[in-house]
Backbone bond lengths (Angstrom), bond angles and torsions (degrees), N, CA, C in turn:
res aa  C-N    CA-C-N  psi(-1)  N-CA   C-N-CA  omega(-1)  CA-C   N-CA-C  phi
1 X - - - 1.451 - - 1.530 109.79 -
2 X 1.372 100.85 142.06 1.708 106.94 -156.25 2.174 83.51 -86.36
3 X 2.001 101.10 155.60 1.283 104.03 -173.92 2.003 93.99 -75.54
4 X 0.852 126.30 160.54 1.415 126.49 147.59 1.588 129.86 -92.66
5 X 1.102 127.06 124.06 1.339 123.09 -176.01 1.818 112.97 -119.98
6 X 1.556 115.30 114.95 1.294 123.10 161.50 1.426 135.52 -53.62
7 X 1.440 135.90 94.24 1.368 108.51 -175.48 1.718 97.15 -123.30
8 X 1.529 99.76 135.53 1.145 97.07 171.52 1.642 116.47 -102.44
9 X 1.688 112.97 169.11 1.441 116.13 -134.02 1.416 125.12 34.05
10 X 1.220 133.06 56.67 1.248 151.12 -148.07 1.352 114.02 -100.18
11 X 1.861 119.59 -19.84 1.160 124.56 -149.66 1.662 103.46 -102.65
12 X 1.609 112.97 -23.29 1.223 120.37 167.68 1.427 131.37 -139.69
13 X 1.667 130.48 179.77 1.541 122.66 167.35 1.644 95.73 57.97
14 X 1.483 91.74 -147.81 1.875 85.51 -158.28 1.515 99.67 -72.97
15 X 1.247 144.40 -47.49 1.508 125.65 174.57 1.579 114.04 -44.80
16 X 0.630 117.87 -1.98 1.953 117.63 163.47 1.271 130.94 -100.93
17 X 1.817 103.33 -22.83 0.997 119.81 158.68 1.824 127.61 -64.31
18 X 1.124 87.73 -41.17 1.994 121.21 177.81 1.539 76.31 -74.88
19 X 0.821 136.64 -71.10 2.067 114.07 -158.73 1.333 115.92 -47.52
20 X 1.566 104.65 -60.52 1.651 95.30 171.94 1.109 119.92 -73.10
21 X 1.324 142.48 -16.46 1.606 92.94 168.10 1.740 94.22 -94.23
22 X 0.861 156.88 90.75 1.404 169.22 -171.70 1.617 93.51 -157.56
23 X 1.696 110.56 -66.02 1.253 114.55 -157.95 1.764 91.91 -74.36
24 X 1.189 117.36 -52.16 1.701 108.98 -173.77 2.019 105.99 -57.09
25 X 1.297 114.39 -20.85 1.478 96.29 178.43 1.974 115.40 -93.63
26 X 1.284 114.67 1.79 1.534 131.15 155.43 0.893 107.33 112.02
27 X 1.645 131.83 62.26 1.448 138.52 -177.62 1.372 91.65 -123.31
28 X 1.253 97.70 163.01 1.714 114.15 176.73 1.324 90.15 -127.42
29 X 1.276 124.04 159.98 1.460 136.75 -116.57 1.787 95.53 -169.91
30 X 1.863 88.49 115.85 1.696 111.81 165.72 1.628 96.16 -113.42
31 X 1.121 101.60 124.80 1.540 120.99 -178.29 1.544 123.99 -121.57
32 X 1.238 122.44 89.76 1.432 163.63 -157.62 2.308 91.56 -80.87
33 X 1.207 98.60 130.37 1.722 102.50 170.95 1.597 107.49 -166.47
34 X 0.684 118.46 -166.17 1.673 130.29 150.18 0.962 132.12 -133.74
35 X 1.087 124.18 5.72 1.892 135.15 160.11 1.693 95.76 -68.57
36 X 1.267 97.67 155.48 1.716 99.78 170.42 1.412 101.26 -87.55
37 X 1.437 105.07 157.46 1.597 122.71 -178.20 1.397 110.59 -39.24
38 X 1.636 120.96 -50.20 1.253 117.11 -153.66 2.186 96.99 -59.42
39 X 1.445 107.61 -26.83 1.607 103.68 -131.71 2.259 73.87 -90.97
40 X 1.108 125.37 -9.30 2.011 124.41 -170.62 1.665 89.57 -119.17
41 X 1.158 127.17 30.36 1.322 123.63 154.39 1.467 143.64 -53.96
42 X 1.123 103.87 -37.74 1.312 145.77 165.77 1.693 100.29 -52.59
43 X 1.358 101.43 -86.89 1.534 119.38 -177.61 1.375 89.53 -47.24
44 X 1.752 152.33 -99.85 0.884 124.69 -162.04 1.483 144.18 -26.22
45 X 1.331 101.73 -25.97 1.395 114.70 -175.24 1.549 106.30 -66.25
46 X 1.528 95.66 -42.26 1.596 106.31 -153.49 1.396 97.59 -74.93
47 X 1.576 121.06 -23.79 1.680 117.00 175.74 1.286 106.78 -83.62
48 X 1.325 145.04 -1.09 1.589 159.53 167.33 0.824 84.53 -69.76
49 X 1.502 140.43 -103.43 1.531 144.36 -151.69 1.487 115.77 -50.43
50 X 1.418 127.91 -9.03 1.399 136.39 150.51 1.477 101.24 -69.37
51 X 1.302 137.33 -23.18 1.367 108.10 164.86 1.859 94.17 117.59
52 X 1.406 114.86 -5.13 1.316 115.94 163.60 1.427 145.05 -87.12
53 X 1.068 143.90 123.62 1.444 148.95 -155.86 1.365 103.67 -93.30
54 X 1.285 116.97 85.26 1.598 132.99 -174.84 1.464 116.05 -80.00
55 X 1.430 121.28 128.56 2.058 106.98 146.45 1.310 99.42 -120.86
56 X 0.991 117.74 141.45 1.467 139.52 155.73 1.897 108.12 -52.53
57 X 1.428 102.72 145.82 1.454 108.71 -178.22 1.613 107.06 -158.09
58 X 1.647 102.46 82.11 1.168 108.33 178.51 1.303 126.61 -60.83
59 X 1.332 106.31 162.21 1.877 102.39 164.42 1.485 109.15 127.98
60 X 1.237 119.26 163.65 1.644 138.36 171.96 1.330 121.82 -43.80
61 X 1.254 162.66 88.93 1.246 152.61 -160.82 1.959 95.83 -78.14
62 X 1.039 104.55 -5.25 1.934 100.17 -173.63 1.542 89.53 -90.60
63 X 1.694 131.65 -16.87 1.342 95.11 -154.84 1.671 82.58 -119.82
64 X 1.636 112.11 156.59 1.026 127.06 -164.98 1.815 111.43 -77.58
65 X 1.130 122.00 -41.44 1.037 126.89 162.27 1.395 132.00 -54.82
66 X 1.575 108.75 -21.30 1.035 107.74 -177.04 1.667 114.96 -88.48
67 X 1.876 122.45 -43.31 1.363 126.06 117.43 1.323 110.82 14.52
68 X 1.235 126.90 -102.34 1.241 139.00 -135.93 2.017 91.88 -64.08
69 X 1.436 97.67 -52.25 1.918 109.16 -179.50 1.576 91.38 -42.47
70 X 1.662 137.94 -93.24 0.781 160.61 -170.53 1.742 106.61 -18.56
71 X 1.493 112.40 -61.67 1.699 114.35 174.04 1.810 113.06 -48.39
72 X 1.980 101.85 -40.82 0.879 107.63 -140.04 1.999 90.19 -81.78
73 X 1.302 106.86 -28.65 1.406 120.24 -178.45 2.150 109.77 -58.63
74 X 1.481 82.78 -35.13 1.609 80.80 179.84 1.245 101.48 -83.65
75 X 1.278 141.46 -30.02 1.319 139.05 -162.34 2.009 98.02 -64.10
76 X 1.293 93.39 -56.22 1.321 90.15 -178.82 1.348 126.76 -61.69
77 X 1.585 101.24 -38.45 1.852 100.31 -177.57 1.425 110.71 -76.18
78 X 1.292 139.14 -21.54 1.255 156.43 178.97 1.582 138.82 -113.12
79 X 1.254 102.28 -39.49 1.422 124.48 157.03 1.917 111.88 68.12
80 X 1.680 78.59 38.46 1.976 91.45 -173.43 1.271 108.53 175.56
81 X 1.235 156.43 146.88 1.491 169.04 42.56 1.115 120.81 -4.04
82 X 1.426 114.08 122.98 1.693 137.58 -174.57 1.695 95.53 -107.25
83 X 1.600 127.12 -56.73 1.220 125.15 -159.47 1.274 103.24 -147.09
84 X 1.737 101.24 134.04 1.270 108.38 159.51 1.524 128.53 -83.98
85 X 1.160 126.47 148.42 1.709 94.58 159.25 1.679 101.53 -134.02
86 X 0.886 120.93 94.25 1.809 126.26 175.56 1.473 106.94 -57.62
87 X 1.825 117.62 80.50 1.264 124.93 -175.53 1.762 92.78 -86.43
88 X 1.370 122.27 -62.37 1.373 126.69 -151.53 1.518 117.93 -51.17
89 X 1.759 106.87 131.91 1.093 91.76 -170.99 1.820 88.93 -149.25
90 X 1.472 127.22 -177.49 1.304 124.44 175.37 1.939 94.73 -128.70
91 X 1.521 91.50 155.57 1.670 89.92 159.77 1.965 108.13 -97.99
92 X 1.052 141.85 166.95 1.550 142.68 109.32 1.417 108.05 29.94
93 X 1.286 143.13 83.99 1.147 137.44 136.57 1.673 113.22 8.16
94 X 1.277 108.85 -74.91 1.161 127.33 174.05 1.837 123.23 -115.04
95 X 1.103 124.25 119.17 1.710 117.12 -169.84 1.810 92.69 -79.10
96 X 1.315 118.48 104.75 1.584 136.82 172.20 1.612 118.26 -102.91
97 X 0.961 135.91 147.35 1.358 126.73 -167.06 2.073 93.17 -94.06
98 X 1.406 93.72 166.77 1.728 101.53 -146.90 1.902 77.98 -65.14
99 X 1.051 130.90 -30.52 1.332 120.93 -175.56 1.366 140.32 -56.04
100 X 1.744 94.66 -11.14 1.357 113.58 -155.69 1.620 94.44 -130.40
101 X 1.023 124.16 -27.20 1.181 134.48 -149.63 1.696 102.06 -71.02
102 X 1.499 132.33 143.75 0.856 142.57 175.94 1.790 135.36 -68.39
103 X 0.873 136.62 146.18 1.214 126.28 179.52 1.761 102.39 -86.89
104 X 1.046 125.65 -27.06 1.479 116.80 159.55 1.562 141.92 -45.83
105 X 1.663 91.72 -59.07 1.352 102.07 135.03 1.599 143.85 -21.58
106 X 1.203 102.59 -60.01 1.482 114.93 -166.68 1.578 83.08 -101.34
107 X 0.896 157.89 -78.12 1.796 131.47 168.71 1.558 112.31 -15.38
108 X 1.069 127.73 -23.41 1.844 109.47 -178.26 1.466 89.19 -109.00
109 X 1.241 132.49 -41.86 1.758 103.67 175.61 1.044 127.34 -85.03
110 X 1.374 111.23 -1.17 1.568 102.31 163.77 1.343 115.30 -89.54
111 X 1.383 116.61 -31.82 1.715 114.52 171.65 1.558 117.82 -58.54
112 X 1.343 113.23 -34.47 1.638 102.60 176.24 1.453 107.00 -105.82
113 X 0.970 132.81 2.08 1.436 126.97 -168.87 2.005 104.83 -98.72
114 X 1.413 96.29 -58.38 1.228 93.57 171.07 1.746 133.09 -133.24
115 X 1.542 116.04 18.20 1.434 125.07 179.07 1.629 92.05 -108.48
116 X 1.526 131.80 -20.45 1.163 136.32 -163.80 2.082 99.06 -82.80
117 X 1.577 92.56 -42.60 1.486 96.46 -170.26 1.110 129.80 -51.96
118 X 1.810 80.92 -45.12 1.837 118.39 -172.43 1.610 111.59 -47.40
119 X 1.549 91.11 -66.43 1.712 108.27 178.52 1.651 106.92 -58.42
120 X 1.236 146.61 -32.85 1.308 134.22 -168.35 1.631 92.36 -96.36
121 X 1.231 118.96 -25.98 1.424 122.97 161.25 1.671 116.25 -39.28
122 X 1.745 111.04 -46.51 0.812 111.40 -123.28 2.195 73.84 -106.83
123 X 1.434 104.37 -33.74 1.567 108.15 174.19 1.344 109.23 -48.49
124 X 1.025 88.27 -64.47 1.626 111.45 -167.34 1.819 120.37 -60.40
125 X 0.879 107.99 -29.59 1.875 103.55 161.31 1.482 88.93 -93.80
126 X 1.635 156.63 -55.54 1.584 102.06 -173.15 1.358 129.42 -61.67
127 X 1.161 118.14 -11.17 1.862 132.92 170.19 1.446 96.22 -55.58
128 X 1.495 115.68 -84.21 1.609 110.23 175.89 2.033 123.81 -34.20
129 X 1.296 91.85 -29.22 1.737 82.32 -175.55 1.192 102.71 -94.64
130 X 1.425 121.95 -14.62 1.833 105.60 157.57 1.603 116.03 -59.44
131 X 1.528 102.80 -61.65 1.678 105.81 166.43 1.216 120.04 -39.28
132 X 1.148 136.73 -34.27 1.963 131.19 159.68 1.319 111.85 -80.02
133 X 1.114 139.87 -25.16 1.618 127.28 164.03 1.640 108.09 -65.51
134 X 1.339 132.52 -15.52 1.190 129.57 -161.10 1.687 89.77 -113.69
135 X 1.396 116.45 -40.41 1.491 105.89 -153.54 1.745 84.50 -135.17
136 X 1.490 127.07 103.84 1.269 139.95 -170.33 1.751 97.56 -64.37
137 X 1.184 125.75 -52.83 1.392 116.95 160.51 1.120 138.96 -102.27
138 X 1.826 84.74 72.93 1.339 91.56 176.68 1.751 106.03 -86.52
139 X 1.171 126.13 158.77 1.420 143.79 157.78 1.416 126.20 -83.17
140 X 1.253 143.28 96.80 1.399 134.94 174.35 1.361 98.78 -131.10
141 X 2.153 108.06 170.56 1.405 98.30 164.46 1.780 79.55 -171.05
142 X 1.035 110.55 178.93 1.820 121.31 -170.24 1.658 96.15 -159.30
143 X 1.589 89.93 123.08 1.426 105.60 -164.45 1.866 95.25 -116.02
144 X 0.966 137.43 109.76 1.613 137.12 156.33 2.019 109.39 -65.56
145 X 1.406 87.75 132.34 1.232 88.25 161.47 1.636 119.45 -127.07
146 X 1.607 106.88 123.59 1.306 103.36 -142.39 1.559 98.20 -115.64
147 X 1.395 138.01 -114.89 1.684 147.08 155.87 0.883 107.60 -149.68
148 X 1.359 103.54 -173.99 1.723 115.22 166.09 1.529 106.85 -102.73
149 X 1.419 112.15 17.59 1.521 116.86 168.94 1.506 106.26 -89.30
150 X 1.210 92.93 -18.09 2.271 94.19 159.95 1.265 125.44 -34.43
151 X 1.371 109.59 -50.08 1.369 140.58 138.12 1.487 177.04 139.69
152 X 1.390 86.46 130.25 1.262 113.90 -158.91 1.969 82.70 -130.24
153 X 1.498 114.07 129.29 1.188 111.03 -163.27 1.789 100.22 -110.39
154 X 1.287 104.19 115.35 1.678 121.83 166.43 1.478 113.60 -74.69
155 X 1.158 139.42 81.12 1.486 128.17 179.03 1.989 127.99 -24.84
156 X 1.697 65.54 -51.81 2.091 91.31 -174.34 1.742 92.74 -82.56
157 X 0.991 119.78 29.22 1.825 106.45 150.33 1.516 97.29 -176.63
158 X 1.143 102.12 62.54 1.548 103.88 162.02 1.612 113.46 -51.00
159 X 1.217 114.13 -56.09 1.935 94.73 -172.72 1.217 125.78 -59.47
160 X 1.391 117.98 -24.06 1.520 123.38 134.11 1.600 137.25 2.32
161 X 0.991 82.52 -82.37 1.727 112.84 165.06 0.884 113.98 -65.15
162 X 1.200 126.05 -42.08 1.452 119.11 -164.33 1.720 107.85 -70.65
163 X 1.311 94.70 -55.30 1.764 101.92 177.37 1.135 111.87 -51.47
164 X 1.568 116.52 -44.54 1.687 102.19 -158.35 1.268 93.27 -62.62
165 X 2.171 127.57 -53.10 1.166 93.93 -179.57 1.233 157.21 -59.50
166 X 1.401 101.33 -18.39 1.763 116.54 163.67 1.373 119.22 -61.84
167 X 1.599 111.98 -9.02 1.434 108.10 -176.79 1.918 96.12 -95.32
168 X 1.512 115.25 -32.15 1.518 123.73 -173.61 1.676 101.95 -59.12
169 X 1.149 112.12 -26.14 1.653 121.82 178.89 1.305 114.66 -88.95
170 X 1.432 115.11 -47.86 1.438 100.75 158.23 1.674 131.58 -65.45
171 X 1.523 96.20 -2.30 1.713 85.04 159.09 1.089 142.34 -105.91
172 X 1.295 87.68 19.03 2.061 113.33 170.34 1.018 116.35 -100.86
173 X 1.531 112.48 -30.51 1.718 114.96 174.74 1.706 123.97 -72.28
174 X 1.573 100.55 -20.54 1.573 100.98 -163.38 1.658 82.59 -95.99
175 X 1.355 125.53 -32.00 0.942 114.80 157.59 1.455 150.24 -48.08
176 X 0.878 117.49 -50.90 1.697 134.57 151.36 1.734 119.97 -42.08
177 X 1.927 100.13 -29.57 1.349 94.99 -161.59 1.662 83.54 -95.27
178 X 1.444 118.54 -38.38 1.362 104.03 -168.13 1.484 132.44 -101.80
179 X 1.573 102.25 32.02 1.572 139.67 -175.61 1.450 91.64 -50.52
180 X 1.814 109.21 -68.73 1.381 105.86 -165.19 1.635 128.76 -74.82
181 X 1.034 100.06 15.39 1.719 122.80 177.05 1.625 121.24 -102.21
182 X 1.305 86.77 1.77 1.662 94.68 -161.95 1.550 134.54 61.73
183 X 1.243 127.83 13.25 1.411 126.04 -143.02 1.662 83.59 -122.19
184 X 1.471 134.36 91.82 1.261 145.40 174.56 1.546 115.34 -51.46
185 X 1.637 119.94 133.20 1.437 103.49 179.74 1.558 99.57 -129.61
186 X 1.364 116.32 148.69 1.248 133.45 -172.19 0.933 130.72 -123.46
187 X 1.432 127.88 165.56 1.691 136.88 -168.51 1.264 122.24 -134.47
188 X 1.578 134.39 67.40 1.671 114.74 178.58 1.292 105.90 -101.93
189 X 1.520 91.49 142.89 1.600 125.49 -163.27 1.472 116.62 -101.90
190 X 1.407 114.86 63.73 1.845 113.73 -165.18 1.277 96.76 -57.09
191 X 1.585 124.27 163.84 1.347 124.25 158.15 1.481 94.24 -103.02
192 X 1.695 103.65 -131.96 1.364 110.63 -175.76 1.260 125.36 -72.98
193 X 1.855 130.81 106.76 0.969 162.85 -172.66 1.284 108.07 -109.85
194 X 1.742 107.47 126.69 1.220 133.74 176.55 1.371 122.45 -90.78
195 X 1.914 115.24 87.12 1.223 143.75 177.90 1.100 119.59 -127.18
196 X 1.607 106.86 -176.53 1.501 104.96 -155.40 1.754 94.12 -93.95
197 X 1.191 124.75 -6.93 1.436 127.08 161.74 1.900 121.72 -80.17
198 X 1.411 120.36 -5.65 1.155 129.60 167.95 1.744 108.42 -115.51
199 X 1.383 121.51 13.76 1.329 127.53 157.14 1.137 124.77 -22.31
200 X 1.593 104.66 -71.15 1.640 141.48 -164.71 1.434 110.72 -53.21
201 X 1.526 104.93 -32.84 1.770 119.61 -169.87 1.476 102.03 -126.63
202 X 1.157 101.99 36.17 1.577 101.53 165.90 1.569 121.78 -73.69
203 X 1.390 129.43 -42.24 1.583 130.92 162.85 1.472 103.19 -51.23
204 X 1.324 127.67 -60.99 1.166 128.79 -172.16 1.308 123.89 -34.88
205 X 1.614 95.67 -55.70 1.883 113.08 -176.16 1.758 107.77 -72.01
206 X 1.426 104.93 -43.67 1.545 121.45 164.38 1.801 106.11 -15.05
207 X 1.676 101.71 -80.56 1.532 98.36 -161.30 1.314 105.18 -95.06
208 X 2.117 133.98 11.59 1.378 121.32 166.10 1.582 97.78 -85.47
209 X 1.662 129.22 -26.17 1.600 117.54 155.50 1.261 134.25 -19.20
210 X 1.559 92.97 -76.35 1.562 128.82 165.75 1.387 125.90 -63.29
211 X 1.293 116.12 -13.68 1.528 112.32 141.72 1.538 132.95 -117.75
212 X 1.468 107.54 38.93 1.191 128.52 148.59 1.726 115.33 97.39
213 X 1.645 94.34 34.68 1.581 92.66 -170.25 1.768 103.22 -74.92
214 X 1.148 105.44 -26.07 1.676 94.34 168.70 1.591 119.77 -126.81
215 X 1.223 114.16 157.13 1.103 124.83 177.79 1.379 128.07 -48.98
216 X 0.927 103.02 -50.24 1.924 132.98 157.31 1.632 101.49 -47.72
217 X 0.862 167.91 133.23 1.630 139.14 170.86 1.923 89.85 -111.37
218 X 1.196 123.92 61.80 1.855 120.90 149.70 1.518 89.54 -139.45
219 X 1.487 99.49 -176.65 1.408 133.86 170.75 1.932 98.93 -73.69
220 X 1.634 93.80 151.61 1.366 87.18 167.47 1.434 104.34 -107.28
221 X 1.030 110.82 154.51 2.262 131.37 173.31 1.406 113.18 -87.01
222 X 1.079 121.97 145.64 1.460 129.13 156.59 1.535 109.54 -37.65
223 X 1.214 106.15 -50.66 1.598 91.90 -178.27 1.492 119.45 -67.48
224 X 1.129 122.39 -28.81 1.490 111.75 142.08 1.504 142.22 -0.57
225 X 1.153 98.64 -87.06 1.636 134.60 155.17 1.878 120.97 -51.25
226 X 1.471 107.75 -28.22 0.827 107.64 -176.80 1.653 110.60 -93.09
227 X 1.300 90.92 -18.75 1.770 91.69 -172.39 1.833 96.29 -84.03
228 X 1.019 119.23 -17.05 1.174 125.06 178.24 1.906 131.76 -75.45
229 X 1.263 86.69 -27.88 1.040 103.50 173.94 1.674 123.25 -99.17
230 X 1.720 110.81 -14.90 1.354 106.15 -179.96 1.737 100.94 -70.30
231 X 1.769 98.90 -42.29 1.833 90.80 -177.01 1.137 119.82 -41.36
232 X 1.403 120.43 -39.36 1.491 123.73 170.60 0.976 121.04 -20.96
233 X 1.684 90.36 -95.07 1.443 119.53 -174.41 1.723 109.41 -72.05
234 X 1.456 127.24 0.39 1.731 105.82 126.40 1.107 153.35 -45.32
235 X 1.399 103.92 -58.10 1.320 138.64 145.18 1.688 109.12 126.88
236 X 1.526 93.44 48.87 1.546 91.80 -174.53 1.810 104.78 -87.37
237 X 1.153 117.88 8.64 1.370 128.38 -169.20 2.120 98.07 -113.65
238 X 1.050 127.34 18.47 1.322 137.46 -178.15 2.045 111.56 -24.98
239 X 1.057 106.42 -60.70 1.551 114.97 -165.23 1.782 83.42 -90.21
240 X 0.957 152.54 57.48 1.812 143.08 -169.37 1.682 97.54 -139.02
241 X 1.403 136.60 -0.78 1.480 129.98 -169.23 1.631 104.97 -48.47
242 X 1.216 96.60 147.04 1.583 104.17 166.51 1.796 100.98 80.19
243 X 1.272 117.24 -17.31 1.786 114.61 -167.18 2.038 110.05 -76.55
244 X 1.147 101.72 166.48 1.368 126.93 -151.51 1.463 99.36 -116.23
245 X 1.126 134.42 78.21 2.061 129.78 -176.75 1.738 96.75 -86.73
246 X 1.246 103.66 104.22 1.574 99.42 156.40 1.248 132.39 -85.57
247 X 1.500 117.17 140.61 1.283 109.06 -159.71 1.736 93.09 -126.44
248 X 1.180 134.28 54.48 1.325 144.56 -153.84 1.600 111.99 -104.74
249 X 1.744 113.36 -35.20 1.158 95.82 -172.82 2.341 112.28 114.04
250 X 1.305 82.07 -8.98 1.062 92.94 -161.32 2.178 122.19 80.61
251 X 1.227 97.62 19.88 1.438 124.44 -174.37 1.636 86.23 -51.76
252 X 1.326 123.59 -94.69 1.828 136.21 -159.91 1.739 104.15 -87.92
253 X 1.642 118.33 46.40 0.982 123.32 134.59 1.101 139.24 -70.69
254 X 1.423 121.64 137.36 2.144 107.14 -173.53 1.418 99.24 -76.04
255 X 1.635 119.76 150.66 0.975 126.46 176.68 1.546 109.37 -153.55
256 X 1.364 124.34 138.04 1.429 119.03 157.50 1.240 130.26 -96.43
């Protein structure tokens, strides 16, 4: 029986990236968005023909009800979870400097970025520790995907930052708690990734590349991230709980 792996925002950018190679390493695939089914059809298809047995699981990752639909949708179509991967995330409405910046604002990225994670974080490993009281080898693991705005401090999007790091902390805690269960939890830290949410600052990132903001001197891809994350959630990283994989480029290396 093939493992199943959850990723939310799954349908595009780097969570689409994380599907295929998910689906090319032999996972079957719960795929989390907010577009309705008809409009990520496509994308499902294209993780089918990798050989994966997909459902779609629309909805809000900030709102609790919607969570609960989403577990409850895989439970039925699958009737098990091996891996989480808490991809979905929003930027800033508007990028405002921390001076200016709204408390509204920072209420919607902190609710889906990192109180949204926490709580499906928090469903979703007691789901897995029923599945190991029933099935002694069972396999699970919960992978965060966080930035290097964890930190590395952006002025003009502080709530940003703020979450991812609250999300880099919550991956030490679920870690710590679910050490003695065996069920490993993780942290990769993309830097600058070429999506349809880093569009807007594409000239920008263009010539800090080209003048040597990373070590790597390109943009990084979803597939990047994605190849990074299947080792994970293989489990070729076994003794790694609580660890931090940057996938940056060599971006937040020290250098003189």
């Amino acid at each position: 029986m093939k493992q199943v792996a959850f990723i939310t925002g799954g349908s595009r950018g780097i969570g689409y990236g994380i599907a295929q190679h998910l689906a090319n390493a032999g996972f079957d695939l719960a795929i989390n968005g907010m577009r309705p089914e008809a409009a990520v059809q496509d994308a499902l298809n294209g993780l089918r023909a990798l050989g994966a047995d997909v459902v779609y699981c629309p909805g809000d990752v900030a709102l609790q009800e919607a969570r609960t639909a989403m577990l409850e949708r895989i439970r039925a179509y699958f009737g098990r979870l091996n891996v989480l991967v808490n991809n979905a995330g929003v930027a800033p409405a508007e990028r405002r400097d921390i001076l200016e910046a709204t408390e509204d604002s920072f209420q919607r990225v902190l609710t889906t970025n990192l109180q949204g994670a926490y709580f499906l974080t928090q469903a979703a490993a007691n789901w897995m520790l029923e599945q190991r009281a029933e099935q002694p080898d069972f396999a699970g693991c919960i992978i965060n995907i966080t930035s290097i705005s964890a930190t590395v401090a952006s002025v003009n999007r502080g709530e940003y930052c703020v979450a991812k790091a609250g999300l880099s902390m919550a991956t030490q805690l679920f870690a710590a708690r679910l050490g003695e269960f065996g069920i490993p939890v993780y942290e990769v830290r993309p830097g600058i990734i070429r999506t349809d949410m880093t569009a807007g600052v594409t000239d920008k990132y263009d010539a800090l590349i080209e003048n040597g903001l990373c070590v790597q001197k390109r943009w990084g891809l979803p597939d990047d991230v994605g190849r990074a994350v299947a080792a994970l959630a293989r489990g070729d990283f076994p003794y790694s709980t609580g660890q931090v994989i940057l996938v940056d480029g060599g971006l937040t290396l020290p250098r003189l």
